[in-house]
DRENTORKOL-3810 file (N, C-alpha, C; in nm, 4 decimals):
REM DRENTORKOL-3810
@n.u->-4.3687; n.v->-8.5713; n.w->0.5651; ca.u->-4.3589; ca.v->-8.6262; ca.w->0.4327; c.u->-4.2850; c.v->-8.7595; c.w->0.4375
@n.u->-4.1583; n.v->-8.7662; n.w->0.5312; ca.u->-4.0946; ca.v->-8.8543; ca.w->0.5156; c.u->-4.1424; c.v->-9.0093; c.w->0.6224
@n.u->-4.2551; n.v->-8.9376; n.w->0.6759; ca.u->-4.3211; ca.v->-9.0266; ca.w->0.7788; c.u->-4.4005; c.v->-9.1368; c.w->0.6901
@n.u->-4.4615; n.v->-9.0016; n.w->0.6044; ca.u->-4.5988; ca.v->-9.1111; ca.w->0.5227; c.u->-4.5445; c.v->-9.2418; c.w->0.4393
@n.u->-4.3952; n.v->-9.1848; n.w->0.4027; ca.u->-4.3272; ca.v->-9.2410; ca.w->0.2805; c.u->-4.2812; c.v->-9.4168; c.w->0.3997
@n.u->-4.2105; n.v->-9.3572; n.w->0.4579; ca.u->-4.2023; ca.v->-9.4859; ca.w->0.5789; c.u->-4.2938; c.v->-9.5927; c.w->0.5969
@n.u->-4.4130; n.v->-9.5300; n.w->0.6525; ca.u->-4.5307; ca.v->-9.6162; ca.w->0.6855; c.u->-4.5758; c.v->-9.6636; c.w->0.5710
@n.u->-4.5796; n.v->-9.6294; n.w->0.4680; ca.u->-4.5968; ca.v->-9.7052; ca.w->0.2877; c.u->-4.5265; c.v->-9.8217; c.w->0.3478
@n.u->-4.4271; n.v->-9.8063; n.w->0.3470; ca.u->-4.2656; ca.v->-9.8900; ca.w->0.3007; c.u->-4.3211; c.v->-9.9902; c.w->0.4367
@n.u->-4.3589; n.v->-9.9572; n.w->0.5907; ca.u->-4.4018; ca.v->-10.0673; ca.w->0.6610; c.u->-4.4954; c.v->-10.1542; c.w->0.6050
@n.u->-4.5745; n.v->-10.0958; n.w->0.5049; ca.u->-4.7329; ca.v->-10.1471; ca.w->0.4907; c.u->-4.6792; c.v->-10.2406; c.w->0.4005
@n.u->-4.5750; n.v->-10.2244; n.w->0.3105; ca.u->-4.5215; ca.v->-10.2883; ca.w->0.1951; c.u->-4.4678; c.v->-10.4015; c.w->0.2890
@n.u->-4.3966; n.v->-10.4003; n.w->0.3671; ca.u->-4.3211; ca.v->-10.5548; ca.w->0.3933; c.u->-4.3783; c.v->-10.5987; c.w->0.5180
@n.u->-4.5188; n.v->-10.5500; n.w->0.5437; ca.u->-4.6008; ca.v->-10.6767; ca.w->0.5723; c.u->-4.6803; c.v->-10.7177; c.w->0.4931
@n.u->-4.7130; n.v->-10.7118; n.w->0.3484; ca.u->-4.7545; ca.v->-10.7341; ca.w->0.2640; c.u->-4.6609; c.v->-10.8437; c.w->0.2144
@n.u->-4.5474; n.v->-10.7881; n.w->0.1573; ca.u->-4.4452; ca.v->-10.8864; ca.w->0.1254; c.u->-4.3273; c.v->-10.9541; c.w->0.1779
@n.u->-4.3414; n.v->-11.0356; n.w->0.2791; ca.u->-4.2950; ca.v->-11.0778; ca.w->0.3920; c.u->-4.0968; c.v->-11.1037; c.w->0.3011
@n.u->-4.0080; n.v->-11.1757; n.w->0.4026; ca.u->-3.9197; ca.v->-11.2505; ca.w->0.3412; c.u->-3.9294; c.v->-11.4059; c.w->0.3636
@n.u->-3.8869; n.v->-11.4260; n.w->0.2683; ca.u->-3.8874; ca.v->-11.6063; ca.w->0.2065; c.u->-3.7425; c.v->-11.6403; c.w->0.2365
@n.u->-3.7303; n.v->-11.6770; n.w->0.3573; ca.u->-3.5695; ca.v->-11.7859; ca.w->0.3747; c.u->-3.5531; c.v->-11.8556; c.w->0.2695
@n.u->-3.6216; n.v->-11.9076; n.w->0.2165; ca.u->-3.5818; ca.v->-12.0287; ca.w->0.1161; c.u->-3.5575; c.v->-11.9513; c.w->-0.0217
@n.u->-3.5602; n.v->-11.8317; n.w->-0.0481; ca.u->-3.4975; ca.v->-11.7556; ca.w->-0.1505; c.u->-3.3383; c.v->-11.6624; c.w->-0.1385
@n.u->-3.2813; n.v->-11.6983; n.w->-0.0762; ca.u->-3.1762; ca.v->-11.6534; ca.w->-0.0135; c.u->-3.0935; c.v->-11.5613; c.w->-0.1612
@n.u->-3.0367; n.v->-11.4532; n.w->-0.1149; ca.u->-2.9877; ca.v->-11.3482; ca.w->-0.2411; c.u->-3.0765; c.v->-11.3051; c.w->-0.3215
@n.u->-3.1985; n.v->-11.3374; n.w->-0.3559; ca.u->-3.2743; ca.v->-11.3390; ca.w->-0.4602; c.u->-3.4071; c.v->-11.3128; c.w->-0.4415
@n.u->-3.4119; n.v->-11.2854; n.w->-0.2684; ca.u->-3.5700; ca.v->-11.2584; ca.w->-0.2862; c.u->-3.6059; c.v->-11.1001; c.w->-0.2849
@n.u->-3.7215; n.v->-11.0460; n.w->-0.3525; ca.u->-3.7591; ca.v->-10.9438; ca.w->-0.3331; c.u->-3.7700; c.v->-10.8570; c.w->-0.2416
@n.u->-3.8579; n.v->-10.9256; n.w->-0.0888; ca.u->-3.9233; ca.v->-10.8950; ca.w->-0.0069; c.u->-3.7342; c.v->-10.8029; c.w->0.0798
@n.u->-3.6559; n.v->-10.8996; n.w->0.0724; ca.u->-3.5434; ca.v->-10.8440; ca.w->0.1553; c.u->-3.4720; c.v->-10.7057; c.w->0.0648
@n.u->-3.4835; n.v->-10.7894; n.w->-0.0938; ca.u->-3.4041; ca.v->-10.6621; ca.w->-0.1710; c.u->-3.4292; c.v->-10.4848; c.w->-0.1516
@n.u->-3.6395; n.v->-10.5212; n.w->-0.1312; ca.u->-3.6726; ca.v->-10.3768; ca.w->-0.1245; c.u->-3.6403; c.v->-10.3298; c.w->0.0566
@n.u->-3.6500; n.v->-10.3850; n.w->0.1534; ca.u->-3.6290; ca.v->-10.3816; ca.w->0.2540; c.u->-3.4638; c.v->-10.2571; c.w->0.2714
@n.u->-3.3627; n.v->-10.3595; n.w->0.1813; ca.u->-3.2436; ca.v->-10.3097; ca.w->0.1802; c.u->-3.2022; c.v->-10.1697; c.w->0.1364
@n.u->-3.2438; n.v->-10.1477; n.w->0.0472; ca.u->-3.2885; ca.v->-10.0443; ca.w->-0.0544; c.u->-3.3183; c.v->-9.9454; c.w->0.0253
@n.u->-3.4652; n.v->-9.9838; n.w->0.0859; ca.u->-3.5608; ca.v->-9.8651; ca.w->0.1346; c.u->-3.4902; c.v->-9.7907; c.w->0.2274
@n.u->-3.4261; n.v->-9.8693; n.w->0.3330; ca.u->-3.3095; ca.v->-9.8435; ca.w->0.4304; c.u->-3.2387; c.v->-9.7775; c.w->0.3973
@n.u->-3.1264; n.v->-9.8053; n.w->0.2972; ca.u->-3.0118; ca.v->-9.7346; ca.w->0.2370; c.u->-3.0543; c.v->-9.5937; c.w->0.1884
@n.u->-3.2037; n.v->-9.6001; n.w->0.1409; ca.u->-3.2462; ca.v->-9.4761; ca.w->0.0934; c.u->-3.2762; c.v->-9.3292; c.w->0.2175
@n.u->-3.3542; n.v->-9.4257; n.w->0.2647; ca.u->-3.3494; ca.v->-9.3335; ca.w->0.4419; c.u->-3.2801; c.v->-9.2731; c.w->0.4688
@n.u->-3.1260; n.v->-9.4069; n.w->0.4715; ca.u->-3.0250; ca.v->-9.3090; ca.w->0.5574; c.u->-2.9700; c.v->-9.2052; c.w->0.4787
@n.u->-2.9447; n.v->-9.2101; n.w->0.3730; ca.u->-2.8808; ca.v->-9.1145; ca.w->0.2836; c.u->-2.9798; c.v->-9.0129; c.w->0.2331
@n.u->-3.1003; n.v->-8.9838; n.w->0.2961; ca.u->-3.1805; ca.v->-8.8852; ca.w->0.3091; c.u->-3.1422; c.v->-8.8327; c.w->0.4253
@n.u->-3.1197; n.v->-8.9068; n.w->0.5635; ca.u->-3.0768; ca.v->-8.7788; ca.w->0.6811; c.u->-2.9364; c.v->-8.6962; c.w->0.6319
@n.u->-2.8351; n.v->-8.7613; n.w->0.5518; ca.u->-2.7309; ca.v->-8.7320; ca.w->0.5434; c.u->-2.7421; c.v->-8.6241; c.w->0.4210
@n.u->-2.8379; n.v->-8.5769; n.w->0.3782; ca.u->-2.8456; ca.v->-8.4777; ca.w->0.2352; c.u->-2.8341; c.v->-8.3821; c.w->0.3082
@n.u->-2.7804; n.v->-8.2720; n.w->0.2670; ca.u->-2.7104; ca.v->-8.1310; ca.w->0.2742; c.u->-2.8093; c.v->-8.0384; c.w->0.1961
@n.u->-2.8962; n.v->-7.9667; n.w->0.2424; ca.u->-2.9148; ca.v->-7.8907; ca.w->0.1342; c.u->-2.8471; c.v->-7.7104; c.w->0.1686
@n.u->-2.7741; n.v->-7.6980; n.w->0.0240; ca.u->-2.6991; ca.v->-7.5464; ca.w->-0.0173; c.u->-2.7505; c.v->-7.4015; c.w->0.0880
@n.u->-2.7566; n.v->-7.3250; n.w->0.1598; ca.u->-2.8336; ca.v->-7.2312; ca.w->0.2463; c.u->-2.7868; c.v->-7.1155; c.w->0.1117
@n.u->-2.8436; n.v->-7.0043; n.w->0.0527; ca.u->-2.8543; ca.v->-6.9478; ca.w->-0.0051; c.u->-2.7469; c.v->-6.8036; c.w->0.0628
@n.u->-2.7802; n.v->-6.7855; n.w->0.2155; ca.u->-2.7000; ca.v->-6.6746; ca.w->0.3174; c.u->-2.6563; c.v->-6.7825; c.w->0.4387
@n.u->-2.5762; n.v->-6.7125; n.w->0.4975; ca.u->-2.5377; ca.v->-6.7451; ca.w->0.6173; c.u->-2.5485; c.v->-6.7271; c.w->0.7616
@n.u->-2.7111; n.v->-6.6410; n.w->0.7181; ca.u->-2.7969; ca.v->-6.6010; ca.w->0.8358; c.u->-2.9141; c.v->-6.6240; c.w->0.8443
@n.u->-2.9448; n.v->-6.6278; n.w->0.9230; ca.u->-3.1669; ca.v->-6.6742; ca.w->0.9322; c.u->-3.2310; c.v->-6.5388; c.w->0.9438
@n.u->-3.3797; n.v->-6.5792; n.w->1.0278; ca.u->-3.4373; ca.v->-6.4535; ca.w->1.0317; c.u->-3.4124; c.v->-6.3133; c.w->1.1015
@n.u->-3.3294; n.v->-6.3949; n.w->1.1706; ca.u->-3.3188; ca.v->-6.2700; ca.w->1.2947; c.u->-3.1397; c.v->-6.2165; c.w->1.2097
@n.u->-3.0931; n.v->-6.2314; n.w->1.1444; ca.u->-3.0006; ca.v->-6.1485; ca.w->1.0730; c.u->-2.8891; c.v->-6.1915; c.w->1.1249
@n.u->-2.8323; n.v->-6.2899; n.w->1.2433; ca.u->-2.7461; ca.v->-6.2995; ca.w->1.2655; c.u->-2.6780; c.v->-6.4509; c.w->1.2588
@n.u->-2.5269; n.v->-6.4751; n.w->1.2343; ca.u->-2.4898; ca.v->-6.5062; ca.w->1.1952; c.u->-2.4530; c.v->-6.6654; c.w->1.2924
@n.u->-2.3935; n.v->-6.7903; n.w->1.1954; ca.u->-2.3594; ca.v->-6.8880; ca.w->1.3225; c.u->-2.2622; c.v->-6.8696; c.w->1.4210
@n.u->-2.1963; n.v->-6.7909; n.w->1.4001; ca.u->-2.1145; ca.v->-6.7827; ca.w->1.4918; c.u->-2.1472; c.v->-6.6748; c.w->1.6147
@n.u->-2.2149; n.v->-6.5710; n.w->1.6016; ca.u->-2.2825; ca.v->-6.5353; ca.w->1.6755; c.u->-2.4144; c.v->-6.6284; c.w->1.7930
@n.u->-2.4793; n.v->-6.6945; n.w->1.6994; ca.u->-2.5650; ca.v->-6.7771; ca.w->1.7361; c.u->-2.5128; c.v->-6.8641; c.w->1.8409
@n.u->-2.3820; n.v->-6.9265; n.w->1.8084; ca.u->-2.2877; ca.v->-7.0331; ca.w->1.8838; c.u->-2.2532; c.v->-6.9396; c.w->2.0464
@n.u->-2.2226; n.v->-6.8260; n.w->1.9627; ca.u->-2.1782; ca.v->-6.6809; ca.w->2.1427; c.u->-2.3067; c.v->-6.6936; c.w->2.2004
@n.u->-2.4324; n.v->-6.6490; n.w->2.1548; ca.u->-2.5243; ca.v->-6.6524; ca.w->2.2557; c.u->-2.5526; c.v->-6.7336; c.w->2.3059
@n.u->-2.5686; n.v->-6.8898; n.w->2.2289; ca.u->-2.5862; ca.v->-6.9917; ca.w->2.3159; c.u->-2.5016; c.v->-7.0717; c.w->2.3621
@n.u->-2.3561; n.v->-7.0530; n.w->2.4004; ca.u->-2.2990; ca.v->-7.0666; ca.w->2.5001; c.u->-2.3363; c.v->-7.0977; c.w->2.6246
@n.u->-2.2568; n.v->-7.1467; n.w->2.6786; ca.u->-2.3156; ca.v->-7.1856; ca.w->2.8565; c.u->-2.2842; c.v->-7.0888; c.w->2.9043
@n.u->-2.1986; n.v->-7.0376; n.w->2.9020; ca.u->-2.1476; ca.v->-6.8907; ca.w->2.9586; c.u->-2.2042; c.v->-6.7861; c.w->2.9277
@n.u->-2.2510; n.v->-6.7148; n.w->2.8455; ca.u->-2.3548; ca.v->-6.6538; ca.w->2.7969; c.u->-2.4569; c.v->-6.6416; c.w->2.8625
@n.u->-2.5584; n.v->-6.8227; n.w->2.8354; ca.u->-2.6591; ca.v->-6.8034; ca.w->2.9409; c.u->-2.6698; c.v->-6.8023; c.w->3.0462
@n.u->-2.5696; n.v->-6.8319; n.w->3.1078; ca.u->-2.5376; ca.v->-6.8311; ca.w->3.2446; c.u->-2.5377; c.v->-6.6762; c.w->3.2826
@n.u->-2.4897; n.v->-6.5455; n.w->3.1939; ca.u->-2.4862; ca.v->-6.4657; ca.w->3.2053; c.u->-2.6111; c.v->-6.3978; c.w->3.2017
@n.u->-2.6834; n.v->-6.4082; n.w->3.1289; ca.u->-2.8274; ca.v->-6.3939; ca.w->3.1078; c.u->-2.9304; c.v->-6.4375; c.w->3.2675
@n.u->-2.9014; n.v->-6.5299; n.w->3.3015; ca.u->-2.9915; ca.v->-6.6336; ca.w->3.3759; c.u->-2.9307; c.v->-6.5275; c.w->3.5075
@n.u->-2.7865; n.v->-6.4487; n.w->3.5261; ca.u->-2.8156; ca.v->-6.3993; ca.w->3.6457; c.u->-2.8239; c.v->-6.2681; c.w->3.6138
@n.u->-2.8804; n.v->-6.2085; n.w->3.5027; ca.u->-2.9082; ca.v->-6.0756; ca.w->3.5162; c.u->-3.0435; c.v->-6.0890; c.w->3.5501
@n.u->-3.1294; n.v->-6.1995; n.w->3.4813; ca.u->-3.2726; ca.v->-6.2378; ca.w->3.5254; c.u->-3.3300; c.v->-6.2504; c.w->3.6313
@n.u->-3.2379; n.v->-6.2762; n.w->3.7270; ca.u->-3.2920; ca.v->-6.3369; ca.w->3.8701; c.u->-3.3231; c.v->-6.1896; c.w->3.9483
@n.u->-3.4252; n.v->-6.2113; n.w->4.0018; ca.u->-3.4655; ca.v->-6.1115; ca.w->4.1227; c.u->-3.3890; c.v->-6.0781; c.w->4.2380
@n.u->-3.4271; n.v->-5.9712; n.w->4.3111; ca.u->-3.3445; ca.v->-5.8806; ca.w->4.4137; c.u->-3.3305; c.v->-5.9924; c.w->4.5473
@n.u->-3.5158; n.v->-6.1007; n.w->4.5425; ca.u->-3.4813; ca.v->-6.1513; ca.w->4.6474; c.u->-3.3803; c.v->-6.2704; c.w->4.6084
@n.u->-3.3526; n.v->-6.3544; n.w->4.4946; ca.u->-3.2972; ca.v->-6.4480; ca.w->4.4849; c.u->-3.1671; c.v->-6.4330; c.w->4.4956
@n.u->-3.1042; n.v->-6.3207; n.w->4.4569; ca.u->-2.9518; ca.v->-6.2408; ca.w->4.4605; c.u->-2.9289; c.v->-6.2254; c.w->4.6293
@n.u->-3.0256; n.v->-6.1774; n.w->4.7387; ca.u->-2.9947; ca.v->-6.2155; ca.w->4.8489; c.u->-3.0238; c.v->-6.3043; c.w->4.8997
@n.u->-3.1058; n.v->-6.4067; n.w->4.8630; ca.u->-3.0451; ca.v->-6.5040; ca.w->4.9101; c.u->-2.9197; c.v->-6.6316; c.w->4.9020
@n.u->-2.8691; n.v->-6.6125; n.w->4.7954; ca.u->-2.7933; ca.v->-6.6765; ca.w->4.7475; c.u->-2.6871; c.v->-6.6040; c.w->4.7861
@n.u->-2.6946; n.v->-6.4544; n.w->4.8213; ca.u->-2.5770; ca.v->-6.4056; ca.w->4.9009; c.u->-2.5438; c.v->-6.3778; c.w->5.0521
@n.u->-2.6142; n.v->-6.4539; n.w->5.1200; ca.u->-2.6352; ca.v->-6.4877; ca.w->5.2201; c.u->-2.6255; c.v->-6.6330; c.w->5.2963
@n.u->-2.6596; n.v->-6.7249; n.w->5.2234; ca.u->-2.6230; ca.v->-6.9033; ca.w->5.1893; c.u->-2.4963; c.v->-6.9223; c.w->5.1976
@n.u->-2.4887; n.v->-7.0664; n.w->5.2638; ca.u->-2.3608; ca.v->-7.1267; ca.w->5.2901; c.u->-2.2784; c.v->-7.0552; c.w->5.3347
@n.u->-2.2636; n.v->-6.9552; n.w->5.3874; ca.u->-2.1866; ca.v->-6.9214; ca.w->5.4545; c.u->-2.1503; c.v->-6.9370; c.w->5.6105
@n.u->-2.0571; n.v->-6.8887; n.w->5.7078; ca.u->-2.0364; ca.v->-6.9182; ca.w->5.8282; c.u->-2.1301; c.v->-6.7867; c.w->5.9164
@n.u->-2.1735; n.v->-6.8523; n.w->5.9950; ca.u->-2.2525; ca.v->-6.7567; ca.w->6.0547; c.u->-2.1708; c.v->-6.5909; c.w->6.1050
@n.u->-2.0370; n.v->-6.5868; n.w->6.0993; ca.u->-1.9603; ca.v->-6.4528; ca.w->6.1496; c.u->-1.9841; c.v->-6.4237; c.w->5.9806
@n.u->-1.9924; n.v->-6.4224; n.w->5.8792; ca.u->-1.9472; ca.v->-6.3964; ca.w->5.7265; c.u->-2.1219; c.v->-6.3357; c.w->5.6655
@n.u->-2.2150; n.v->-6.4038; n.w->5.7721; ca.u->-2.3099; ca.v->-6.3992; ca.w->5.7556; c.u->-2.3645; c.v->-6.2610; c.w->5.8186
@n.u->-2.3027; n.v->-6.2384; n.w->5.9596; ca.u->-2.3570; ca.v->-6.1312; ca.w->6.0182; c.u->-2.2700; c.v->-5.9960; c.w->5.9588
@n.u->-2.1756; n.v->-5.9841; n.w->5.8650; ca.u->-2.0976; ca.v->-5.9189; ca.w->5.8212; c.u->-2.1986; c.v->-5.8847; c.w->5.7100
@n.u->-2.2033; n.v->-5.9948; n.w->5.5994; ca.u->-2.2873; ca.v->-5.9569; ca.w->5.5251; c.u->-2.4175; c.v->-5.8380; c.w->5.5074
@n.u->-2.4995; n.v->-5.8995; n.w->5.6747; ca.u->-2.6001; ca.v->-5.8361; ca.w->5.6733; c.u->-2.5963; c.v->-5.6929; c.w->5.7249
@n.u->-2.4692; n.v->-5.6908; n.w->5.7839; ca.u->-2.4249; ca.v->-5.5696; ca.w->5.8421; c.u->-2.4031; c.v->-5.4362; c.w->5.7155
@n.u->-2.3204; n.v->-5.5295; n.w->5.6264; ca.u->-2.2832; ca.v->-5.4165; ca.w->5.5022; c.u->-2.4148; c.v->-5.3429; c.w->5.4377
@n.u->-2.4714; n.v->-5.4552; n.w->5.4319; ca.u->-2.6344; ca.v->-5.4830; ca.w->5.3001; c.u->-2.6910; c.v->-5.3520; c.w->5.3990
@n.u->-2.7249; n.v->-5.3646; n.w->5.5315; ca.u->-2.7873; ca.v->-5.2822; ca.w->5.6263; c.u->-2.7516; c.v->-5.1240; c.w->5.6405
@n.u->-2.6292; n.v->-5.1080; n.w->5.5570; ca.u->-2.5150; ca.v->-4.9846; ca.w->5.6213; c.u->-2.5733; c.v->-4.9223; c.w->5.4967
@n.u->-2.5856; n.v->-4.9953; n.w->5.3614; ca.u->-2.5784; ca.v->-4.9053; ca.w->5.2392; c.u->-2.6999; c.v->-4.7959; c.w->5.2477
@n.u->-2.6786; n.v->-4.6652; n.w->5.1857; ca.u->-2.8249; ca.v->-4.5879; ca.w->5.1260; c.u->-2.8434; c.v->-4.6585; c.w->5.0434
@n.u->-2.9983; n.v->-4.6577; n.w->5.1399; ca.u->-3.1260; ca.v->-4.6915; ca.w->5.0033; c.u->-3.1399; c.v->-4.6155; c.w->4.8760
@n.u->-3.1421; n.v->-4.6370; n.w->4.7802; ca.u->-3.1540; ca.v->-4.5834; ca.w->4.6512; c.u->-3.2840; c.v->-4.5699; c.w->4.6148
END
């Protein structure tokens, strides 16, 4: 909506250019000024929320907990697979820390 209203407002001041030689007084800049001022104080409108929750029922501050970095970070390693968990537990390490590792991983019952 606020696109179409824009591209009007372009179509308008190449239609009605500005006149240097009208300085304070010309049209072409007055609506220019205007149209602008109007814009911005359209991103800046607030409108009232009726609740303090959306669809899914929960609340901003909840919303803010889940999407946390920490959170998803928490998420992102319950997600990861059996092989990505060993390998990443196996990495960078020193090769004695390494053969320990594989030693333990090797010792456990299989489940």
């Amino acid at each position: 909506m606020a696109a179409g209203r824009y591209r009007r407002f372009l179509k308008l001041c190449e239609e009605w250019p500005v006149d240097d030689t009208k300085r304070g007084r010309d049209l072409g800049a007055y609506l220019r000024q205007r149209v602008a001022q109007a814009f911005r104080e359209g991103e800046n409108t607030q409108y009232p929320r009726p609740r303090d929750t959306s669809f899914s029922g929960l609340s901003l501050e909840e919303y803010k907990l889940i999407l946390s970095t920490d959170t998803l970070g928490e998420f992102k390693e319950m997600n990861k697979g059996i092989w990505k968990k060993l390998q990443e537990k196996f990495t960078s390490r020193s090769p004695e820390e390494k053969h320990k590792a594989w030693a333990q991983a090797l010792s456990r019952p299989r489940t």
